[in-house]
N, C-alpha and C positions, 0 to 999 in steps of 0.2 A: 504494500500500500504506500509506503514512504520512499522517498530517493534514496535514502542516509539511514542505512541498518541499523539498530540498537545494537551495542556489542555488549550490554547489560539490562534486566530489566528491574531497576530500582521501585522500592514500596510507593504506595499513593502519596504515605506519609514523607516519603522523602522528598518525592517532587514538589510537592505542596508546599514541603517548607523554603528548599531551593529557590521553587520560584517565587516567594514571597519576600525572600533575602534580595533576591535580585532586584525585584520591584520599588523596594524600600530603599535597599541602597541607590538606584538610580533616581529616585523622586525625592531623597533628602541631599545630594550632591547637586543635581543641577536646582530645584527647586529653592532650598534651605541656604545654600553656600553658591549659589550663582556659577556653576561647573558648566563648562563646556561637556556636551555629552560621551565623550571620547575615553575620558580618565574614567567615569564609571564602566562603562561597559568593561573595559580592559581588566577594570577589579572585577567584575563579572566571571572574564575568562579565566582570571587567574582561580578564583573562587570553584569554576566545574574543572579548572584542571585537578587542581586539590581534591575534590570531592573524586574525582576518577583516579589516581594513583590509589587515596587510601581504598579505593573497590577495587584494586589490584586490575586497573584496566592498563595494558601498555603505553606509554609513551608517545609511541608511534601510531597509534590507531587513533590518541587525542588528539594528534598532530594532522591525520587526515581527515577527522573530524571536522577539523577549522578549516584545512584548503578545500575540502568536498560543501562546506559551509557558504566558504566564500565565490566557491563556481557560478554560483544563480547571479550574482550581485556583477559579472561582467560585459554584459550586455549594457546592462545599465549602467555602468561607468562609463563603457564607450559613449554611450547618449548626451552625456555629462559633458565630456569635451567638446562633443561639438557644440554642445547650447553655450558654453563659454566663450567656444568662438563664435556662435554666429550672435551673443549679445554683443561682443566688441565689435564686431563687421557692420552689424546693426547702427551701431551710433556713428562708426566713420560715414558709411552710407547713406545717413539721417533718416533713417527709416524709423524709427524709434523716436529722434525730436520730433519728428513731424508728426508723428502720430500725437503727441503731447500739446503741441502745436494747436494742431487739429481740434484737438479736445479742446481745448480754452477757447477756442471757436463757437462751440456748439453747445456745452455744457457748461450749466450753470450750476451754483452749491443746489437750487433746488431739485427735489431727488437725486442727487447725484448717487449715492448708494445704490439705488435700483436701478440706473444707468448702468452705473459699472458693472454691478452682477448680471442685467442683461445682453453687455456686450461681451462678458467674458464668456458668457455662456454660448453664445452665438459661435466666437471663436473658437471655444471648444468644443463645440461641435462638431464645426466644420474639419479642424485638424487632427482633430482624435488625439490631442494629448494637452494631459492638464498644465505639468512644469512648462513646456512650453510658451504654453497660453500665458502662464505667470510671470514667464521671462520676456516678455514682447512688451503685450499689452496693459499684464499688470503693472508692469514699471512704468508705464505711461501713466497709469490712472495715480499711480502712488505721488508721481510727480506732479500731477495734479492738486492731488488732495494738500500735498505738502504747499506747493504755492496759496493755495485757498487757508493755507489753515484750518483746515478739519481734521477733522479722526483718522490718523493713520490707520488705528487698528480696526474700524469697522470698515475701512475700504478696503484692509488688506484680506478682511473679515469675506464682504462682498465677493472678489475678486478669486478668491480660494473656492467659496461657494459656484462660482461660475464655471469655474476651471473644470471643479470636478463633475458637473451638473454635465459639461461636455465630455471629459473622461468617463462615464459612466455611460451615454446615449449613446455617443457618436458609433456606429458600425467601423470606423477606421479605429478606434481605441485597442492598445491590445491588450488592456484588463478587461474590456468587454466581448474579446473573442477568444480569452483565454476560460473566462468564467461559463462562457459558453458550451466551448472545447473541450472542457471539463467534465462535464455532467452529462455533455451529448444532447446538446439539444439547439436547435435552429438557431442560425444568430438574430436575424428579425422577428422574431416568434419571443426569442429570447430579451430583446428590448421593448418590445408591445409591452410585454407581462412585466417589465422593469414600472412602466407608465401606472400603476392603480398607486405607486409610493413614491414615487418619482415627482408625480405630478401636483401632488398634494404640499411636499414637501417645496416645491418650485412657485406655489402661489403663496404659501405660507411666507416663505423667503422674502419671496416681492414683496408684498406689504410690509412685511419686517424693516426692510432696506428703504421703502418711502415714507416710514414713520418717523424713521430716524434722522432722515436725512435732513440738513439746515432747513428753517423755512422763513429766514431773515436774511437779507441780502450782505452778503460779501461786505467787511467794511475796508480789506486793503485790494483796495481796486486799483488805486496806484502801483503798487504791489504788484499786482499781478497785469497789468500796463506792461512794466518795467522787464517783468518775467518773460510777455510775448517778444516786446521789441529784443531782448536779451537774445532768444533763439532766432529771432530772424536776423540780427550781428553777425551768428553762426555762419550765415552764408550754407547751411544745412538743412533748410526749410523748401523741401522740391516736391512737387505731385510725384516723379519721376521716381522718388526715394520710398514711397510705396509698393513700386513694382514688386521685393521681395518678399514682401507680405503677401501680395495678388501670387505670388509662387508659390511661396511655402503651401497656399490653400489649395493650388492644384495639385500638386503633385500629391498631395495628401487626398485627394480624391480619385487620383487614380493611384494612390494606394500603394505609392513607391518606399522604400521603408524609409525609417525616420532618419538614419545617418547619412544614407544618400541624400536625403531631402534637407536636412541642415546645413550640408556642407555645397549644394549647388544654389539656396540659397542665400550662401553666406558668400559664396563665390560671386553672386550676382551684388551683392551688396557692395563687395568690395570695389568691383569696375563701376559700379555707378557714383564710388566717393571719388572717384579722377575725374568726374565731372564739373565736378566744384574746387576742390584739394589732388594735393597731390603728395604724394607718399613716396618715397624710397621702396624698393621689394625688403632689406632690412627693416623698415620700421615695420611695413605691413605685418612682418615675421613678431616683432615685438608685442605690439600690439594685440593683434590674435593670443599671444602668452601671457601678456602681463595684463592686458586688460586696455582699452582706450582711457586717454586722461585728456579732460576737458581742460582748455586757457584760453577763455576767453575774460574773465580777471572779476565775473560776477562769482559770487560764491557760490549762489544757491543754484546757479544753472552748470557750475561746474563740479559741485558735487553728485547732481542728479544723473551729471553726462558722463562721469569717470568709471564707469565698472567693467564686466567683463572679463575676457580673456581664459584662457585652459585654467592657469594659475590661481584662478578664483573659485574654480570646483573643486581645488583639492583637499579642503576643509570636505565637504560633501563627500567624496571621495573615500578619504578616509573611514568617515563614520559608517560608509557601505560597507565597507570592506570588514571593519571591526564588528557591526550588528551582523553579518550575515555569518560571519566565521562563529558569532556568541550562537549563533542558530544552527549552525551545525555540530557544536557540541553537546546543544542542549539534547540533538534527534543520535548522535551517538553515543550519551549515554543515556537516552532511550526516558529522559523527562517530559516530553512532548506525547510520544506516544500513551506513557503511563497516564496522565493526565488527560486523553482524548478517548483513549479507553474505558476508561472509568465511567467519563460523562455517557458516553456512547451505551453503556450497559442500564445508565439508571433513565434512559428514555422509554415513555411508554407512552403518552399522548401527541397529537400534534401542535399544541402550544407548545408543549417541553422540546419536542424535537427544533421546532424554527428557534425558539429561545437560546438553548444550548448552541446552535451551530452558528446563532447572530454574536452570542458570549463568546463563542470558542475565535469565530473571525477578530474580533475587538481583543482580546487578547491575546492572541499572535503578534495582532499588529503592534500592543503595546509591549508586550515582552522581546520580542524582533526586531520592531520595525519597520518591517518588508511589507508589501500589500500582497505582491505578487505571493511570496510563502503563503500568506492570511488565506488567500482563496484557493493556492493549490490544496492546501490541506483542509481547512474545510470542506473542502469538495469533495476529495479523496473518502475523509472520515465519516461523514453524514450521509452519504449516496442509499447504505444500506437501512442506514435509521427512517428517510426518510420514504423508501421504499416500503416499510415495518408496518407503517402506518400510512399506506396507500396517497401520501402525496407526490405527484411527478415534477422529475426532476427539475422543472422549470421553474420551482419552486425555491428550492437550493440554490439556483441562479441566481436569480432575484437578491436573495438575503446575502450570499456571498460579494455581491456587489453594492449591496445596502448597509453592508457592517463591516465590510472589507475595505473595496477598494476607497470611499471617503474617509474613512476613519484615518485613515494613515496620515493626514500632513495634519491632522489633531494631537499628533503626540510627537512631542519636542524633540526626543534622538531618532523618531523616525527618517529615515528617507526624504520623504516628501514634506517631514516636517522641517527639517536640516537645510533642505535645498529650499525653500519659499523664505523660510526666515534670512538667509545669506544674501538673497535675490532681492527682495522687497526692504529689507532691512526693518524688519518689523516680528519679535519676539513672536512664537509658536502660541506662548501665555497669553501675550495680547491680545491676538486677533481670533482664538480658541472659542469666547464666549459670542463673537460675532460670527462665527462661520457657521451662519444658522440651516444652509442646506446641508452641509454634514454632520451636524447634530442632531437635525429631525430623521434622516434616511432612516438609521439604524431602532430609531424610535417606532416610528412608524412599520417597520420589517416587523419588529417583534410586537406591537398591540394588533395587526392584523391578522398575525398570526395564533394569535391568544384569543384572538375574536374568532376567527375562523373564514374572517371576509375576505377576498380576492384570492384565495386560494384554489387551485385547480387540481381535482386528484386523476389518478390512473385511469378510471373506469371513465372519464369523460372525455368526450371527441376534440 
């Protein structure tokens, strides 16, 4: 059933406390003492190494334990790269001022929250990936909300919301044709049935987001004068600087994968910053690494324009690489399974079983991480429980994408929670109580399923 053998199978009692150690340690380090998530996890490993020598587990099978751990996590690293370059290629190319640009255009503080959750959503849609979406156009809206003076954290709240709202729909997503792939079940069939929680959860939101939002007019309007004339100094303000965006959307519709599509977007970016600027092939080299650095001598537009580059993922990077390796020790000495087992045995109704397997996804993700882990193993574990009690698979879909894939950039050393806070520069804490579509998803999976409503069993066509 698992990728990553048990080469021991420890008591309930062990894992239980294991993972409670682990839990506790990681949520009094970064929460209590302000820790980067890196230093705990690594007490983490050093903690299931310890715990495997004294069960007389070898050395060398802990040790494959962590590289067979951190295998899943290189895909997504590669991803990583390229979104660091194609952010820096993005601002030489002014695809990204202009979009900011753009926005001061059109949008005012009034609703802006439900704007932004509207348009992230749209673009996540369309491109079938949420980091993305947060690395484009989040940044754009952040820069927004920051020149406006409002809420960082409910725009980044917003903006997360949208992301995933498209990560979750879009047929290009490939948490959504993995969740699918998993359980065996149509992938349009498989998003329809996403819609009875999905969609509740997305009006919910809206209103959430236009309640919030100012409804007193702007009072540094100077301010924000000063901000537009600032990017348009840029000499970076081009319709023509959108073309890479207008790319990125096709290619992702015809469904070209995501590293080819970053890096001929990002290629397309960079020939269109010699249209305005003009670069050395050294600097261009630079810059893709270390990141683009805004001098145009305003502060606030050249703090907003400096990020980017490979060099800026490797904080990100890192903490993949450490939660995925703590994850595959956890399935080699066989604490994962013990504890998925257990649940698995004490299901007997169809609330317990959707409950269990929405708990078990949210607890992956918090104990991992990984989303992608969260839904492969949910899927894996639940298939038969949910078969026990005559619900179809499409069911388990659903929930594995409602407690799985949004849950993950809700927890601070996740993945997704690692990369949006690095990207938006806005704390996982922060914007955690605003990201109100991934809060309700996972809500919603489990009271429908305790009701009994939108559920679809076997026996029906």
């Amino acid at each position: 059933m698992f990728r990553i053998r048990a080469v021991i199978s420890p008591s309930f009692l062990e894992a239980v406390l294991l993972t409670a150690l682990i839990i506790i340690t990681m949520g009094v380090c970064i929460i209590k003492f302000d820790s980067v998530p890196h230093i705990p996890i690594l007490l983490a490993i050093l903690l299931l190494l310890f715990y495997g020598l004294v069960k007389e587990v070898p050395f060398k099978k802990l040790e494959e334990g962590l590289v067979e751990g951190s295998k899943a996590g290189l895909g997504a690293i590669f991803i990583f790269f390229f979104i660091g370059i194609l952010i820096s290629s993005w601002m030489m190319g002014g695809t990204i001022p202009t979009l900011i640009y753009l926005g001061f255009q059109f949008i005012s503080p009034h609703f802006f929250y439900a704007i932004a959750f509207l348009i992230t959503c749209v673009v996540g849609l369309s491109i079938g990936s949420s980091l993305t979406t947060v690395a484009t156009v989040g940044v754009a809206f952040i820069g927004m909300a920051s020149a406006m003076d409002i809420s960082l954290a409910i725009t980044a709240g917003a903006i997360v919301s949208g992301a995933f709202f498209g990560d979750k729909m879009s047929p290009l997503s490939d948490t959504t044709n993995l969740a699918s792939a998993i359980v065996q079940v149509d992938l349009f069939e498989h998003i329809r049935n996403m819609g009875w929680t999905t969609i509740p959860a997305f009006l919910i939101s809206l209103v959430g987001y236009a309640f919030l939002s100012p409804n007193k007019e702007i009072q540094q309007l100077d301010q924000i004068t000063a901000f537009q004339d600032g990017l348009l100094q840029t000499g970076m303000i081009h319709w023509y600087s959108l073309l890479p965006l207008a790319l990125l959307v096709a290619l992702s519709l015809k469904k070209v994968p995501a590293i080819i599509a970053l890096a001929l977007t990002s290629i397309a970016a960079i020939v269109i910053s010699y249209f305005f600027q003009s670069f050395s092939f050294a600097e261009v080299l630079h810059i893709l690494f270390s990141g683009y650095t805004s001098e145009t001598g305003i502060e606030a537009i050249d703090k907003l324009l400096s990020r980017g580059g490979m060099n800026s993922m490797m904080f990100t990077i890192g903490l993949v690489l450490l939660a995925l390796s703590m994850g595959g020790l956890l399935f080699t000495l066989g604490i994962v399974q013990t504890l998925l087992m257990k649940i698995e045995h004490a299901l007997k109704s169809v609330g317990s079983v959707i409950a269990a397997s929405a708990f078990t996804a949210i607890g992956i993700n918090t104990l991992i991480g990984e989303q992608y882990l969260s839904i492969l193993l949910t899927g894996e574990a639940f298939q038969a429980s949910f078969k026990k009690v005559g619900l179809a698979n499409k069911n388990l879909a659903r929930v594995m994408e409602d407690a799985g894939t949004v849950v993950n950039p809700l927890v601070p050393w996740s993945v997704c929670g690692i990369f949006i806070t690095s990207v938006l520069a806005v704390p996982t804490l922060d914007y955690l109580p605003f990201a109100f579509f991934c809060l309700l998803s996972p809500i919603l999976t489990i009271l429908f399923g305790l009701t009994g409503k939108t559920l679809t069993y076997i026996t029906e066509k």
